[in-house]
Backbone bond lengths (Angstrom), bond angles and torsions (degrees), N, CA, C in turn:
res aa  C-N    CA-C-N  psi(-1)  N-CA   C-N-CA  omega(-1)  CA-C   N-CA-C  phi
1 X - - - 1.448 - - 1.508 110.47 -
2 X 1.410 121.21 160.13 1.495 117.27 -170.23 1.376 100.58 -117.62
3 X 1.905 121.31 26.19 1.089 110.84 147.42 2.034 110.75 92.90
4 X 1.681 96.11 -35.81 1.310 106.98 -171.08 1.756 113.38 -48.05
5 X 0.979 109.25 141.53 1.894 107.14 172.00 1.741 97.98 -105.96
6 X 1.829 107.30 131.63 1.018 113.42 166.65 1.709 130.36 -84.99
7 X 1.039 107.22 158.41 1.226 108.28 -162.97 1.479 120.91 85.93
8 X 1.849 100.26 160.33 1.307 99.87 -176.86 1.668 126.78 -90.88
9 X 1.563 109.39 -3.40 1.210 130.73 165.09 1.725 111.00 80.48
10 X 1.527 115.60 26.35 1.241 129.17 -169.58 1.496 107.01 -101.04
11 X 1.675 109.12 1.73 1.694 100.99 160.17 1.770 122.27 -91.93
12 X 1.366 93.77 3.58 1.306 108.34 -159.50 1.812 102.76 -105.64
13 X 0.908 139.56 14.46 1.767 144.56 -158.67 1.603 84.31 -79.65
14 X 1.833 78.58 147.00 1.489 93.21 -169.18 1.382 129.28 57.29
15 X 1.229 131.26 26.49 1.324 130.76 -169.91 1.567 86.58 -113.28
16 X 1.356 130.95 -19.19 1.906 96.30 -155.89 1.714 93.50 -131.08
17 X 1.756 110.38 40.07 1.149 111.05 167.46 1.800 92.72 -141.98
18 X 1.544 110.72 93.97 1.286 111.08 -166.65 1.806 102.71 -94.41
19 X 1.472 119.50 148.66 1.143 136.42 -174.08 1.772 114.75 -83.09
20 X 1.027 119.94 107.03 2.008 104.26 179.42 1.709 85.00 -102.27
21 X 1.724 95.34 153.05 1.360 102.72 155.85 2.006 89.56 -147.51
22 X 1.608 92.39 159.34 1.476 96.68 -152.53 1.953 78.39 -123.55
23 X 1.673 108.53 137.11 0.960 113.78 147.27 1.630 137.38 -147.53
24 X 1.334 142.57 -172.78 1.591 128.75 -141.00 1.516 75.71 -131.33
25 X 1.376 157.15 155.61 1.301 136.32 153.55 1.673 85.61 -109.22
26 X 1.499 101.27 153.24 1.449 119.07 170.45 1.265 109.41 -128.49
27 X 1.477 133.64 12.32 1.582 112.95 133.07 1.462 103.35 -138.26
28 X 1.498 94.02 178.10 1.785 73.54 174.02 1.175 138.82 -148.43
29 X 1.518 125.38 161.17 1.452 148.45 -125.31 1.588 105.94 -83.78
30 X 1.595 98.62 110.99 1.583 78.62 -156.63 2.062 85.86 -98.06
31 X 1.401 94.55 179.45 1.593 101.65 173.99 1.479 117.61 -40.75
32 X 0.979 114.23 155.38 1.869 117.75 168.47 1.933 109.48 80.15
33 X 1.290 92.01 -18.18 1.554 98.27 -164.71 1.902 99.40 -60.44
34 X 1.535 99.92 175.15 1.832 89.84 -177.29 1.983 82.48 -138.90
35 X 1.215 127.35 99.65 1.033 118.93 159.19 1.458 122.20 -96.53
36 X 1.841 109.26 157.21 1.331 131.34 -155.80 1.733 93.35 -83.03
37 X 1.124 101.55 112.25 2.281 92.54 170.88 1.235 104.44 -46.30
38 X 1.677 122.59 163.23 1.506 132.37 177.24 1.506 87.52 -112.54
39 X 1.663 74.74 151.28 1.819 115.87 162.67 1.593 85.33 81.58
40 X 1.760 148.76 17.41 1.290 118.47 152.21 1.288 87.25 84.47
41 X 1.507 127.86 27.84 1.195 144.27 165.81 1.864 117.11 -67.81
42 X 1.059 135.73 121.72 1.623 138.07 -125.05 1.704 82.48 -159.75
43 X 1.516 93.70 142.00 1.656 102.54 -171.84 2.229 94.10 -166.51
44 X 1.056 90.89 151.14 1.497 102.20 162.58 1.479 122.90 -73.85
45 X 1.244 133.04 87.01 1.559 123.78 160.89 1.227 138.37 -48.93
46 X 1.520 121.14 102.35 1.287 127.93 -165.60 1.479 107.25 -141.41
47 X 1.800 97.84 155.39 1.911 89.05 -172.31 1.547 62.87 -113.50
48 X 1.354 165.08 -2.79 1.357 119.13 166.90 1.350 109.32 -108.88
49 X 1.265 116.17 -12.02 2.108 90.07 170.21 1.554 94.18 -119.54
50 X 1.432 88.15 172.47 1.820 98.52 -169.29 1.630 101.96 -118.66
51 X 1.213 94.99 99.89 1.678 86.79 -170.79 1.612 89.41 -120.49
52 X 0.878 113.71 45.64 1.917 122.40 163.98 1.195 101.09 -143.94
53 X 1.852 117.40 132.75 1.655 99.50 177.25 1.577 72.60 -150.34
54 X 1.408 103.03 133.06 1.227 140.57 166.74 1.496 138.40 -81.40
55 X 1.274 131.78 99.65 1.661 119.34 -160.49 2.043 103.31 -108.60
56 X 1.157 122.08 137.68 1.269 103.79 167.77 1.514 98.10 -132.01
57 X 1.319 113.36 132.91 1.431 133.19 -158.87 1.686 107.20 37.03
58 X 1.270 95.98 57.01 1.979 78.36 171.07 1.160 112.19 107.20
59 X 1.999 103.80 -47.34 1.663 98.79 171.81 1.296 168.18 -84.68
60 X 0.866 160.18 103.91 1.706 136.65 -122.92 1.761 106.57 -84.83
61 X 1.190 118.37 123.91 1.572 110.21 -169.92 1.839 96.49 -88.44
62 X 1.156 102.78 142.34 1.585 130.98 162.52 1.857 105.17 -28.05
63 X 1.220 134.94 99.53 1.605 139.22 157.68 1.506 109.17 -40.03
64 X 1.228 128.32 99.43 1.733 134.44 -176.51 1.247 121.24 71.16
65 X 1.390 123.78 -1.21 1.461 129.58 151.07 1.694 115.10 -99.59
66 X 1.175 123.18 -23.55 1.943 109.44 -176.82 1.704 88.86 -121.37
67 X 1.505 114.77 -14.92 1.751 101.54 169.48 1.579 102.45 173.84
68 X 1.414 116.18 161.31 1.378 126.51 -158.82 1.592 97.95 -136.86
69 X 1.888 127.84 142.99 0.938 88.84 174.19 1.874 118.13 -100.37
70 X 1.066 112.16 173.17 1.773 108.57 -160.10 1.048 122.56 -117.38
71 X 1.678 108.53 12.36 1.466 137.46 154.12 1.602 113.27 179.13
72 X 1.317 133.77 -175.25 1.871 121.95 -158.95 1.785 87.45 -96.71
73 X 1.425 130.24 31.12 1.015 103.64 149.80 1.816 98.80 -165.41
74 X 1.303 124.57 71.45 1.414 132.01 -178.35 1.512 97.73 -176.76
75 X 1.263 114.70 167.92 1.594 121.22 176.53 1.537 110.44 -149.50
76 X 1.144 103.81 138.26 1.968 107.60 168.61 1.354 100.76 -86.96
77 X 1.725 108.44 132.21 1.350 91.36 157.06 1.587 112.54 -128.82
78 X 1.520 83.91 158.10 1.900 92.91 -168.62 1.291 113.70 -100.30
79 X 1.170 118.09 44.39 1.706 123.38 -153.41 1.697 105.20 -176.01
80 X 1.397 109.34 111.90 1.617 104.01 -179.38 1.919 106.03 -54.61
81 X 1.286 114.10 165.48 1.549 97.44 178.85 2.283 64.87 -144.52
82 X 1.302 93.18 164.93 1.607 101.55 -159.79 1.769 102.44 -114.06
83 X 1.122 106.96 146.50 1.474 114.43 175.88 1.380 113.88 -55.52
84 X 1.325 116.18 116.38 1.518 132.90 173.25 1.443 98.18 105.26
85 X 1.099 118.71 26.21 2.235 104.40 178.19 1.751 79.96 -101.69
86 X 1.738 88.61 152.92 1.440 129.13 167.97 1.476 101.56 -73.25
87 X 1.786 119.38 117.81 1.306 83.60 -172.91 2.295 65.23 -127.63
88 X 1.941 83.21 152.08 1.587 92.58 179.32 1.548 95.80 -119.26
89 X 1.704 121.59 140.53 1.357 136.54 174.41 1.657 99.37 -106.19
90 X 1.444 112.40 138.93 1.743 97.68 179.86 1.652 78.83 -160.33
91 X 1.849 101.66 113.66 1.250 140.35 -158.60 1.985 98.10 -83.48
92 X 1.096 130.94 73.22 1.319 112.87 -179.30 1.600 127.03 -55.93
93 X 1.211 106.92 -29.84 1.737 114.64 169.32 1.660 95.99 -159.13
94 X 1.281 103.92 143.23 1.509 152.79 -152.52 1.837 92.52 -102.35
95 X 0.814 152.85 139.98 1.374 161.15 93.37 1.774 106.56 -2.76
């Protein structure tokens, strides 16, 4: 193969300059809750691609099983996350 990628890659904008925002929680997030992303943090809402991926201490939570997002800038989550976890938001495409 000569390696070439097809296409002109113009469905894809904004995909390969991804957004992190980093936060400390100080209480904590229990199931059902719908929190607002930090820093004005902006993402595409989709139930078929996952262009929001969520880490808390390190870990990457489950896309529509540990949380969904519930508009392009808030998230449900289906999973308590505990007072004092590192939680990281990293925006793959922006609206």
């Amino acid at each position: 193969g000569s390696g070439n990628i097809v296409g002109d890659g113009s469905g894809i904008t904004g995909l390969f300059d991804p957004q992190v925002e980093y936060i400390n929680t100080s209480a904590v997030t229990a199931s059902g809750d719908t929190v607002k992303a930090p820093g004005n943090l902006l993402f595409v809402s989709s139930s078929t691609y996952e262009y929001l991926e969520i880490f808390v201490n390190g870990l990457r939570l489950r896309y529509d099983i540990d949380f969904f997002p519930a508009s392009t800038g808030s998230v449900k989550y289906l999973t308590t996350i505990p007072s004092g976890s590192e939680v990281t938001y990293k925006s793959l495409r922006r609206p």
